[in-house]
C-alpha angles and dihedrals in degrees: 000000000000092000089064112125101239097022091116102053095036084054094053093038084060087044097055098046095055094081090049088051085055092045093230096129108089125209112296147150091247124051135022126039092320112191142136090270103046097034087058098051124041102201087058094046082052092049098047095047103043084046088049094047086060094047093049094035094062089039081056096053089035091062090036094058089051098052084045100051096026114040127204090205116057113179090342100307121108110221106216091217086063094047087056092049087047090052084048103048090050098035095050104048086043095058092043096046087055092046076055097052104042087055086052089061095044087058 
């Protein structure tokens, strides 16, 4: 599983939304979903981000249980169809976890 294309940056992803999920990152100008909004009032910056750890965090695990059931590197050889379905399957529920995010924001 650690020869998966995007193993590495779906493992940290998870990683780094851990502390948002427990709510242990205070409001700051570096890390979490940083905008006027929730930069102005700290219960919502509690609530987004927390809301935003969960949403990566299963895009995260989506992506991990492909590359773990569907692998992109079979004896040795990438195959260039499964790399495809790998950039699919961390791309898409990336994109749509930010979609997620950004209407949570908006609320």
């Amino acid at each position: 599983m650690f020869h998966q294309p995007f193993f590495i940056p779906a493992s940290l992803m998870l990683v780094f939304a851990l502390p948002l999920i427990l709510g242990i990152v205070p409001p700051n100008r570096l890390y979490g979903i940083r905008t006027a909004e929730t930069l102005a009032d700290e219960q919502r910056w509690y609530q987004v981000n927390q809301y935003a750890g969960w949403v990566l965090s299963g895009s995260s695990l989506l992506y991990l249980s492909v590359a773990m059931f569907f692998p992109s590197v079979i004896a040795g050889e990438t195959l260039p169809g499964r790399w495809l379905v790998h950039l699919a399957a961390f791309v898409a529920p990336l994109i749509m976890s930010l979609v997620f995010i950004r209407r949570q924001v908006r609320q």
